[in-house]
DODODREN-884826 format. One record per residue (C-alpha): residue in one letter; residue number from 0; x, y, z; chain. Coordinates in Angstrom, 2 decimals. Each point is the difference from the previous one (the first is absolute). Example, Ala and Ser with C-alpha at 12.3 -4.5 7.8 and 13.67 -1.06 7.14 Angstrom:
<nodes>
A/0/12.30/-4.50/7.80/A
S/1/1.37/3.44/-0.66/A
</nodes>
This chain:
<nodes>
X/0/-26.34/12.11/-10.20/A
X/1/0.73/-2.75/2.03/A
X/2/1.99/0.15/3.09/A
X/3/3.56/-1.11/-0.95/A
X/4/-0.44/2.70/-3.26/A
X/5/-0.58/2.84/2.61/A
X/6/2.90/-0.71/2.10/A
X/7/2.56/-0.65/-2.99/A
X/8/-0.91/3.05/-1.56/A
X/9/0.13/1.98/3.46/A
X/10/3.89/-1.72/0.48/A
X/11/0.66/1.37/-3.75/A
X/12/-1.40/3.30/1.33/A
X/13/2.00/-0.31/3.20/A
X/14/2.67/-0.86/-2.00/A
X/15/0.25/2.75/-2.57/A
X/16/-0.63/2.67/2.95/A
X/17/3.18/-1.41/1.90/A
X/18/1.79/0.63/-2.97/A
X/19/-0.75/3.36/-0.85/A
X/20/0.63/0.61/4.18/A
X/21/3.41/-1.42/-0.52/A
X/22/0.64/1.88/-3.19/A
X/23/-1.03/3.04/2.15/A
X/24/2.48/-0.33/2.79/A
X/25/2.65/-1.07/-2.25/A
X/26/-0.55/2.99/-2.00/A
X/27/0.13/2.81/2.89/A
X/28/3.33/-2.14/1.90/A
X/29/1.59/0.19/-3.48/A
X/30/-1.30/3.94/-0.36/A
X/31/1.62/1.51/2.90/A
X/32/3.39/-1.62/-1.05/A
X/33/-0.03/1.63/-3.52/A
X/34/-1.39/3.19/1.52/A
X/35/3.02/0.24/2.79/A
X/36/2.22/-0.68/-2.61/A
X/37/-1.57/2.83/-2.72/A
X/38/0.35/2.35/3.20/A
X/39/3.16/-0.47/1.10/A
X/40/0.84/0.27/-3.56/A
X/41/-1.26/3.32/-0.42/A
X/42/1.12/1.56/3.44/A
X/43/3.68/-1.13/-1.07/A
X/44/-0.62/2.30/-2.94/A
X/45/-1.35/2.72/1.90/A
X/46/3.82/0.58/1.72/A
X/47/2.14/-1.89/-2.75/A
X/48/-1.70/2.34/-3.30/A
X/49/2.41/2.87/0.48/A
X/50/3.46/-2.42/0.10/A
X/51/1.68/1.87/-2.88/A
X/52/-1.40/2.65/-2.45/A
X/53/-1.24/-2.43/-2.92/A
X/54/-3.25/1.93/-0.85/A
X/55/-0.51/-3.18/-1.92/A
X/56/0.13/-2.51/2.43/A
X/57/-1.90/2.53/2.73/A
X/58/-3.56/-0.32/-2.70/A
X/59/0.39/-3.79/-0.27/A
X/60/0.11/-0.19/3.80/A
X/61/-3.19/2.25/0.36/A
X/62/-1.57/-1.86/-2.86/A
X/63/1.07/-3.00/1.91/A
X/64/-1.57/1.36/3.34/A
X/65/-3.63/0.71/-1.73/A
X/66/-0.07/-3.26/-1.52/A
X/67/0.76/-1.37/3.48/A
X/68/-2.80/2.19/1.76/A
X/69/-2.91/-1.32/-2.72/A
X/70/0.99/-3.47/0.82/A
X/71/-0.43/0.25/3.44/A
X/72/-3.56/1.52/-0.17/A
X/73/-0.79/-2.43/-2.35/A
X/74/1.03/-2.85/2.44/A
X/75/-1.52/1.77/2.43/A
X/76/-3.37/0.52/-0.98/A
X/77/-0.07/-3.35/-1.69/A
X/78/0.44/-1.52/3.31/A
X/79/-2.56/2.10/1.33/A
X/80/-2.29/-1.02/-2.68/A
X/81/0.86/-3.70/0.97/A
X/82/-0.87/0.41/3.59/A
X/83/-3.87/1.13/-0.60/A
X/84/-0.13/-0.27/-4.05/A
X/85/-2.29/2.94/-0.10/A
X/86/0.64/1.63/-3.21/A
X/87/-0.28/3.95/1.67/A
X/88/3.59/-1.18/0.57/A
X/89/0.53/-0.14/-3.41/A
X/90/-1.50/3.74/-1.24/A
X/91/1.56/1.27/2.97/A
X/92/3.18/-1.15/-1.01/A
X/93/-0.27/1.52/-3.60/A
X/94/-0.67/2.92/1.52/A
X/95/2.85/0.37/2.31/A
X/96/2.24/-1.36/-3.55/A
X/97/-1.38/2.65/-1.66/A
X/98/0.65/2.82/3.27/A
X/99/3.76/-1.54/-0.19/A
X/100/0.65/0.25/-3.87/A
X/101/-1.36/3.39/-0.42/A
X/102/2.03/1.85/3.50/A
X/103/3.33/-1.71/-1.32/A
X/104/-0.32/1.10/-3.68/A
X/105/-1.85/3.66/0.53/A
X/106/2.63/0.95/2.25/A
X/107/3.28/-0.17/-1.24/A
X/108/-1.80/1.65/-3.19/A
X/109/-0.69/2.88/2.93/A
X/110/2.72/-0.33/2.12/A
X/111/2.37/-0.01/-2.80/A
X/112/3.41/-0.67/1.66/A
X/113/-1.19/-1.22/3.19/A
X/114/0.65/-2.96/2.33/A
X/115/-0.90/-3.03/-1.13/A
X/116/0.80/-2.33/2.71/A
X/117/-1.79/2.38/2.08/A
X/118/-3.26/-0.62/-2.11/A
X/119/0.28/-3.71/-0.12/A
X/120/0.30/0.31/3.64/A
X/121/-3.30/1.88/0.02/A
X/122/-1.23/-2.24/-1.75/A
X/123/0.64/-3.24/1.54/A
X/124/-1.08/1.40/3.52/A
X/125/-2.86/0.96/-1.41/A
X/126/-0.42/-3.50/-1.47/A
X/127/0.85/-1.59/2.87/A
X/128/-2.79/1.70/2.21/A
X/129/-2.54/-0.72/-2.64/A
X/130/0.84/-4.18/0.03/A
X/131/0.39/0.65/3.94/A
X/132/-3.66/2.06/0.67/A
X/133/-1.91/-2.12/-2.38/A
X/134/0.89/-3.09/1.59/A
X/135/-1.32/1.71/3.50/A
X/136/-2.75/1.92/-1.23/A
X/137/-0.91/0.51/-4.32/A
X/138/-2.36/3.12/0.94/A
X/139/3.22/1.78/1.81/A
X/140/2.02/-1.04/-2.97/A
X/141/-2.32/1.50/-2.81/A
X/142/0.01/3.55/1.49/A
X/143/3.63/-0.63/0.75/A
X/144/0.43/0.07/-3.33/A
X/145/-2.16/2.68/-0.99/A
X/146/1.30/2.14/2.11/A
X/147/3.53/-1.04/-1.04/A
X/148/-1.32/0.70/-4.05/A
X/149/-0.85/3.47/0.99/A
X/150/2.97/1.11/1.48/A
X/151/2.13/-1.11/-2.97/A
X/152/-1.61/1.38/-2.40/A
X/153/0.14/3.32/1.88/A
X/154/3.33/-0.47/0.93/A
X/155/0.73/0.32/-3.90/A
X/156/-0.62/3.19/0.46/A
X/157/2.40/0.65/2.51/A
X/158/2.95/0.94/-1.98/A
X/159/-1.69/2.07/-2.32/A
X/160/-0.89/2.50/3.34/A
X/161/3.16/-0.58/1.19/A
X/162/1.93/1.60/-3.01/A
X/163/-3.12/2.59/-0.50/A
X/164/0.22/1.31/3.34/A
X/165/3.74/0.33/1.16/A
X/166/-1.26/1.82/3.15/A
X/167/-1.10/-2.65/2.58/A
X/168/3.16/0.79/1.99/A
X/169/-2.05/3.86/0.62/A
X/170/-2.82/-1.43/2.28/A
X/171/1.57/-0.87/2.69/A
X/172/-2.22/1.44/3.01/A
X/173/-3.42/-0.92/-2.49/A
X/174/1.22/-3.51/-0.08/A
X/175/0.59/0.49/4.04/A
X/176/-3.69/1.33/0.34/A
X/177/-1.79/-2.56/-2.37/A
X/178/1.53/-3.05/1.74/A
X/179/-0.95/1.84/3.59/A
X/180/-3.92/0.36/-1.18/A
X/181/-0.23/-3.51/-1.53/A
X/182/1.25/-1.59/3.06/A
X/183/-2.22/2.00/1.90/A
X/184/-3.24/-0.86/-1.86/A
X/185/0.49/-3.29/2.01/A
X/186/-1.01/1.45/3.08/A
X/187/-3.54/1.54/-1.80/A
X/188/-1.11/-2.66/-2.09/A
X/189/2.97/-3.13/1.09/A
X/190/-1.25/-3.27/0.76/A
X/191/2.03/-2.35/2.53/A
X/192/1.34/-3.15/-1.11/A
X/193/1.80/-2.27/1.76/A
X/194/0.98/2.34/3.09/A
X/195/1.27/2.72/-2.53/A
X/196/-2.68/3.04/-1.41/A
X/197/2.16/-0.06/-3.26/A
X/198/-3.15/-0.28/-2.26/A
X/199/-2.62/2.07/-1.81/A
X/200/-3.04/-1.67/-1.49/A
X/201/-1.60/0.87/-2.77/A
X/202/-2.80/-1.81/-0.89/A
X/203/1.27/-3.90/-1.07/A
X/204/3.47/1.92/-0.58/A
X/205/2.90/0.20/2.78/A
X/206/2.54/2.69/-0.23/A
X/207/3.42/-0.32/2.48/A
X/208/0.83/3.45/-0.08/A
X/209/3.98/-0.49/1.17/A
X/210/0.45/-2.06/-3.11/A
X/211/-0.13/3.16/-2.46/A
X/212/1.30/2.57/2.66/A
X/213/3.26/-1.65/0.44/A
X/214/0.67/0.56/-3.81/A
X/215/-0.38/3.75/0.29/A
X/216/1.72/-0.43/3.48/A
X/217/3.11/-0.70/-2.14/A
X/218/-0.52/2.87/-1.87/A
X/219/-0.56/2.26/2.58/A
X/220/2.82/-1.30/1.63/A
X/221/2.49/0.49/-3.06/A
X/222/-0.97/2.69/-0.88/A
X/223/0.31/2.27/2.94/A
X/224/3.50/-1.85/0.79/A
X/225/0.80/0.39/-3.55/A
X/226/0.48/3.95/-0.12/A
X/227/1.41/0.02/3.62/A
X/228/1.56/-2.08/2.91/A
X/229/0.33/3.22/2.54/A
X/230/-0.33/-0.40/3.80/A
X/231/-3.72/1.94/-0.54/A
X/232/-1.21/-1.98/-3.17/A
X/233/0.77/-3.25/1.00/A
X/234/-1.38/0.80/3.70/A
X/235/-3.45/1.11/-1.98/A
X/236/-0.39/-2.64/-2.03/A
X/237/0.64/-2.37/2.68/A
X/238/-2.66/1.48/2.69/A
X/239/-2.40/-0.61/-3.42/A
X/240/1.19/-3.50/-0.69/A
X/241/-1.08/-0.63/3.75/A
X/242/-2.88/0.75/-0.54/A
X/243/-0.82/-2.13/-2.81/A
X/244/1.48/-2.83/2.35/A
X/245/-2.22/1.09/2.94/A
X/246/-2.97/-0.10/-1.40/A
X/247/0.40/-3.38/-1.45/A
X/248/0.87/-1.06/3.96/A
X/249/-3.49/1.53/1.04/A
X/250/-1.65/-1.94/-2.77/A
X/251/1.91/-3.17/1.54/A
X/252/1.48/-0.93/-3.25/A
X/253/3.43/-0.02/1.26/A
X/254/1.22/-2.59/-3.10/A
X/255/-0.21/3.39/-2.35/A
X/256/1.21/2.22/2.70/A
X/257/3.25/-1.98/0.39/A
X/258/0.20/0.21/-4.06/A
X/259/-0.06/3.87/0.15/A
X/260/1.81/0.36/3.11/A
X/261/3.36/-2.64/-1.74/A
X/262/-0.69/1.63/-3.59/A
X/263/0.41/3.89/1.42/A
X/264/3.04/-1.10/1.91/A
X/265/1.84/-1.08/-3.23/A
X/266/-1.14/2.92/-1.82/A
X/267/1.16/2.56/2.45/A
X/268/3.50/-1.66/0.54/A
X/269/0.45/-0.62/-3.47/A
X/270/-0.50/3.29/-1.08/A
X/271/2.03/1.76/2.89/A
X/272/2.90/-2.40/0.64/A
X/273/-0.34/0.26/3.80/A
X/274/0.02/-3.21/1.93/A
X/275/-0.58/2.28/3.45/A
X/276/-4.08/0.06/-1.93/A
X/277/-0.02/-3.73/-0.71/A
X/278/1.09/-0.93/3.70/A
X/279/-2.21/2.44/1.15/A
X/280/-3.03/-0.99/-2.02/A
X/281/0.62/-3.81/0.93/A
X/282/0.14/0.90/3.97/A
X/283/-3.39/1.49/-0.37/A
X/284/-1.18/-2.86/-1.90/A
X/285/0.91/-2.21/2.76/A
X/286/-1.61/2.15/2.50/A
X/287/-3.41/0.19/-1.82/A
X/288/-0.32/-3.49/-0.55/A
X/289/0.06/-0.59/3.84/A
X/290/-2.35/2.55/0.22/A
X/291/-2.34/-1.82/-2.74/A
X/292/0.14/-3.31/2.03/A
X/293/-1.23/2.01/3.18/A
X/294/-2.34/1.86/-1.51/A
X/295/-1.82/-2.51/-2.61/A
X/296/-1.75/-2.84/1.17/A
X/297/0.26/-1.91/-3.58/A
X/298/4.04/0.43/0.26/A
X/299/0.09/-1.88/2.86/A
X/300/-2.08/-2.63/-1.19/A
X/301/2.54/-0.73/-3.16/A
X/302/3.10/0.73/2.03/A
X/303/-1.36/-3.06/2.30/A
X/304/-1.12/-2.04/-3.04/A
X/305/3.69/0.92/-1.15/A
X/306/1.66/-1.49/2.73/A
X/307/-2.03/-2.57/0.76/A
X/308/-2.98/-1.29/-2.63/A
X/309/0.62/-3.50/1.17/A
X/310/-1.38/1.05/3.89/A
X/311/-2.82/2.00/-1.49/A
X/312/-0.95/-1.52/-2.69/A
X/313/-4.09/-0.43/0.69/A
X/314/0.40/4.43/0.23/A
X/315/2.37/2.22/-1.39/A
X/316/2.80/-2.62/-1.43/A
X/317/-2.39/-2.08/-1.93/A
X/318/0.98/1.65/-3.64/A
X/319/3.79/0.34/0.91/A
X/320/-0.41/-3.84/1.08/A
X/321/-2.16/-0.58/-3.61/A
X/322/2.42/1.45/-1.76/A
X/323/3.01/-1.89/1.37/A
X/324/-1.54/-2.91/0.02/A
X/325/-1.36/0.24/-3.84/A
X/326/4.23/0.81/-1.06/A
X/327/1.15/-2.88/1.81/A
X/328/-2.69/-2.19/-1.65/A
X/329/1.61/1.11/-3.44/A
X/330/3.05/-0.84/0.53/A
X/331/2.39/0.42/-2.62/A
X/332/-2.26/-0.67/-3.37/A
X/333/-3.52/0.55/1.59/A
X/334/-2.54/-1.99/0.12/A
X/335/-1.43/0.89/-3.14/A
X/336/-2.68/2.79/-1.85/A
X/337/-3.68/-0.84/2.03/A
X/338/1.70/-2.92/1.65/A
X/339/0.49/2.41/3.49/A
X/340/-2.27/1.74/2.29/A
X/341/1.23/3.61/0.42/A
X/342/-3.72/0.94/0.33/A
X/343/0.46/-0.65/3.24/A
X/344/2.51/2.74/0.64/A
X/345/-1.67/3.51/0.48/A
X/346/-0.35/2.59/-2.61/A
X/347/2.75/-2.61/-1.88/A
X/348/-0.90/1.94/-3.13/A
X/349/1.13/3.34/1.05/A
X/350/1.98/0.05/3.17/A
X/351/1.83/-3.69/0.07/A
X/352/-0.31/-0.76/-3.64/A
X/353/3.74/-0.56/0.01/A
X/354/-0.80/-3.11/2.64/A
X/355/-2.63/-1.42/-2.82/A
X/356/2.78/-0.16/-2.72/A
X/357/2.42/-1.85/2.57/A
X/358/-2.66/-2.90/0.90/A
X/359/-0.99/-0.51/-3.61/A
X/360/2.85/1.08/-2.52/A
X/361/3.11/-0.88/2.41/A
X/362/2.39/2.42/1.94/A
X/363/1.83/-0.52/-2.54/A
X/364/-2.37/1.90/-2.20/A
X/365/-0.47/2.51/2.67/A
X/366/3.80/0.94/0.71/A
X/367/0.06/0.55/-4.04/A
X/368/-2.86/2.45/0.19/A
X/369/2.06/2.08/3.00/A
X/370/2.63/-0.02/-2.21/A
X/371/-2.46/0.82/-3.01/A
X/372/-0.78/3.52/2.54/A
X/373/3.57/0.39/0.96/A
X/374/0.99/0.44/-3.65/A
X/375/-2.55/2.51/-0.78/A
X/376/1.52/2.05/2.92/A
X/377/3.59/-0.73/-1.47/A
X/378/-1.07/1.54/-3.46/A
X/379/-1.52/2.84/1.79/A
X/380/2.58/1.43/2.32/A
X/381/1.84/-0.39/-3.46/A
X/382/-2.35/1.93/-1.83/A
X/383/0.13/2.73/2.91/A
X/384/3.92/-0.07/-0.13/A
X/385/-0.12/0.57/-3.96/A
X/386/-2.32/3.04/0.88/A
X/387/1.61/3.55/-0.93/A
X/388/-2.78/2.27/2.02/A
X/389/0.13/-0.45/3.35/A
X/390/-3.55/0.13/0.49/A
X/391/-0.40/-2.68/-2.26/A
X/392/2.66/-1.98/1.91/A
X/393/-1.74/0.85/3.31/A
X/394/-3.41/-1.04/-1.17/A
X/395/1.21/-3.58/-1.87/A
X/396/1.98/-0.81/3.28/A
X/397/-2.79/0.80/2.26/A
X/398/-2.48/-2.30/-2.08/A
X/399/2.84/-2.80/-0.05/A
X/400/0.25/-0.07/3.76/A
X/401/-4.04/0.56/0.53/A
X/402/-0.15/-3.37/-2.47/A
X/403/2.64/-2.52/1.58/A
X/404/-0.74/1.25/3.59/A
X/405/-3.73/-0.95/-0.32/A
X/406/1.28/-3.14/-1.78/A
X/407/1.91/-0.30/3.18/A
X/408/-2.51/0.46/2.28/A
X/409/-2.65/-2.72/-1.40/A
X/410/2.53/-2.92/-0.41/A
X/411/1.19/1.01/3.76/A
X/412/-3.08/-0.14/1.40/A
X/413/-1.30/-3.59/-2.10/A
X/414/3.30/-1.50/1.06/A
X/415/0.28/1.02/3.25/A
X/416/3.28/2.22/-0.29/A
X/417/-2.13/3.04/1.39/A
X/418/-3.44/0.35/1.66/A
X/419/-2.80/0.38/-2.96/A
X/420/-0.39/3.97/-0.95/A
X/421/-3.03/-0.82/-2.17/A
X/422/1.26/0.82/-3.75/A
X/423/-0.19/-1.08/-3.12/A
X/424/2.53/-2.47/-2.16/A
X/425/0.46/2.70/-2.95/A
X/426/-1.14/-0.80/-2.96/A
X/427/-1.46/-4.02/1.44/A
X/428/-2.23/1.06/2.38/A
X/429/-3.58/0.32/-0.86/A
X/430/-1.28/3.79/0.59/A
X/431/-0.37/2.58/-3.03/A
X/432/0.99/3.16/2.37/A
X/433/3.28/-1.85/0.31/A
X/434/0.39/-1.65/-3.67/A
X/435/-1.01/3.87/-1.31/A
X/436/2.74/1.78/1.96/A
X/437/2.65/-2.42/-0.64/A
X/438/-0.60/-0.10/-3.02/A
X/439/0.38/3.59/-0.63/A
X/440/3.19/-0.32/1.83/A
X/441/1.46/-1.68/-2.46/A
X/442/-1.54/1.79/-2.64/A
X/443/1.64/3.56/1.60/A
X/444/3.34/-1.50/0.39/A
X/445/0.06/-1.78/-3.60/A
X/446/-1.57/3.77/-1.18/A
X/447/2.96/2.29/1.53/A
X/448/2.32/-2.75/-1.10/A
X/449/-0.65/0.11/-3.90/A
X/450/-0.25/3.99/0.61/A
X/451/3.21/-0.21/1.26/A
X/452/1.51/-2.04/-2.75/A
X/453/-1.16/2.88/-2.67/A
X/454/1.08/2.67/1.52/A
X/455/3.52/-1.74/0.70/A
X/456/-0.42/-0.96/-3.92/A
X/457/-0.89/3.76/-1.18/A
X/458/2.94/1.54/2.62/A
X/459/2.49/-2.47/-1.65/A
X/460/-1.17/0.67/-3.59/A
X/461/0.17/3.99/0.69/A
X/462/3.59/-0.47/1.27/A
X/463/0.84/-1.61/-3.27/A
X/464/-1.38/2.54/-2.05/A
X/465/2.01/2.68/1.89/A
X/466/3.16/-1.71/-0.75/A
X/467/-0.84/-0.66/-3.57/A
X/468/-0.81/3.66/-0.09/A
X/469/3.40/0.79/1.41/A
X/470/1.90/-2.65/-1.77/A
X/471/-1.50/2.09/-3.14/A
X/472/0.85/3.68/1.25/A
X/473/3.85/-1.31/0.64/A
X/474/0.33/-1.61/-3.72/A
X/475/-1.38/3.09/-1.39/A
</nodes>
């Protein structure tokens, strides 16, 4: 081949290459527009589905909402595909289609009568922190997954115990005593990670202990104040609930701590009506967080990157300063799926994975995902409120507040609202401990709920009876 052959056919090479990059770009700009749109979309729905009591229109809308999730993870990973067209992307993604089509079918044939907009919520968080960890890191977003495939399928099971074993309200103290050893395995076997001995190692598997115990927390919690809300009960089962919080303050994770400590406090003065406990319990709050900053050498160190990342950010402020800087660089829209570099943030998967979706998918996107979380607290404090046993109440509002105070807590600390308390985004955050419990959160709550339902169905259906019966006796 001569030499003016080899350099047209490396311009029609050029050439063609150019094209398929500007068919590339063009194709993830255009993809975060249709995916903010499909988002905001479906959040609307998420506090606009109950607007009247058309049953009909309420199944369209949640039809609507699935149909609206599936597009966005197809978007999503076909982007992702785009960016390193390494077809692992691909089978992964069938995988995770699969995962999504068989949770939102199996469980309303489980759950019959439950939320729905509180499992298309599930879902799409879930979704969301798949498309979000797999850009970041695929190995982290495979066991995500599996992890997240396990729970639900034994979360299936959930109502069946549920209505087989009416009696969970009976264990109070056992509850108490479990969730005391469990956090105290820490000290025998704990690992420390990141300034807080929160861990246990097993082999290649990590266990956070204080993920599972604050679900039987609740239910220690409820059902103690349940029976009782006496000077001498409700001093008892406060000196325990100390505990619990004390010992997560000498394993340093103070993030979890502050989730028991707020939890127990709306427990207690829900269930006895006296604002003299509330006021009380929030004085002592304030005094043992001043006692945490003088005593713990890593709470100082995010209190200063808190009020000042910019000074320090070569130390302590550098993944506040990350993280602020990566939201700002979004903007609005983002700057598109693979297009940013939140691998530069710190443990962005876990910790400030809620600063990742800003850069890339837009604020926009982000705000719609706290309002995504907010709604699933909505529909659970409404769940609690439709409750008939108290313990049941007790336990679905102390799960709702454990939820959207964590959610709290994460998007604080990423945005700089409150120094960084180390927890996860639930739900979007990579970690199976975390994606495991919260997951079985939901699955409790949507559980008592659909109990609930039947037994209000079977009361109402014995009161008819009766007054058919007497209807009868008066005719005859």
């Amino acid at each position: 081949m001569d030499k003016q052959g080899a350099v047209e056919k490396l311009g029609r090479w050029l050439g063609n290459y150019n094209a398929v990059g500007v068919a590339h770009t063009v194709a993830v700009e255009l993809s975060k527009y249709i995916i903010i749109v499909l988002f905001a979309i479906y959040t609307w729905h998420c506090f606009t589905v109950f607007l009247g009591r058309n049953v009909e229109r309420q199944e369209r809308i949640y039809q609507r909402q699935k149909k609206m999730m599936f597009a966005i993870h197809f978007i999503c990973s076909l982007v992702l595909f785009l960016n390193s067209l390494e077809f692992k992307i691909l089978l992964f993604y069938l995988a995770q289609l699969a995962f999504l089509v068989f949770v939102s079918r199996a469980y309303p044939f489980v759950y019959e009568g439950m939320s729905r907009t509180v499992l298309n919520n599930m879902l799409m968080l879930l979704m969301i922190g798949f498309v979000m960890i797999e850009r970041l890191n695929t190995a982290y977003a495979v066991r995500q997954m599996v992890f997240a495939a396990g729970i639900c399928v034994i979360g299936l099971f959930i109502p069946y115990m549920i209505e087989r074993f009416p009696y969970f309200d009976r264990f109070g103290w056992f509850y108490a005593i479990g969730g005391l050893v469990l956090l105290g395995l820490v000290f025998v076997i704990g690992k420390e990670v990141y300034g807080a001995r929160n861990w246990i190692v097993i082999g290649g598997f990590a266990l956070q202990p204080s993920e599972f115990v604050k679900i039987i927390y609740v239910f220690f919690a409820a059902a103690l104040l349940a029976r009782a809300a006496d000077f001498g009960n409700v001093v008892k089962v406060t000196v325990t609930a100390a505990i619990h919080v004390l010992i997560l303050v000498a394993e340093k994770d103070l993030g979890a701590a502050l989730i028991f400590f707020v939890t127990y406090l709306v427990i207690l003065y829900v269930s006895s009506e006296n604002l003299l406990y509330l006021l009380l319990g929030l004085a002592a709050g304030g005094i043992a967080s001043v006692g945490a900053y003088q005593l713990f050498d890593h709470v100082k160190v995010r209190v200063a990157a808190w009020q000042d990342p910019w000074g320090t950010i070569d130390s302590q402020g550098y993944q506040v300063a990350q993280s602020l800087f990566a939201i700002g660089t979004g903007g609005w829209f983002g700057m598109g799926l693979g297009q940013g570099l939140p691998g530069k943030i710190p443990v962005a998967e876990s910790d400030f994975i809620f600063a990742a979706i800003a850069e890339e998918l837009g604020v926009f996107f982000a705000v719609c995902v706290v309002l995504v979380e907010v709604s699933c607290f909505v529909m659970f404090v409404n769940i609690a409120l439709k409750m008939t046993r108290r313990f049941y109440k007790l336990t679905a509002l102390g799960l709702s507040v454990e939820y959207i105070f964590q959610t709290f807590l994460t998007i604080g600390g990423v945005t700089k609202f409150i120094p960084s308390t180390g927890v996860t985004l639930p739900l979007v955050s990579y970690g199976g401990s975390s994606v495991i419990s919260t997951v079985i959160l939901f699955s409790i709550i949507q559980g008592m709920y659909v109990l609930n339902k039947e037994e209000a169905e079977g009361n109402d259906s014995k009161a008819r009876k009766k007054q058919g019966t007497r209807r009868k006796s008066k005719e005859s």
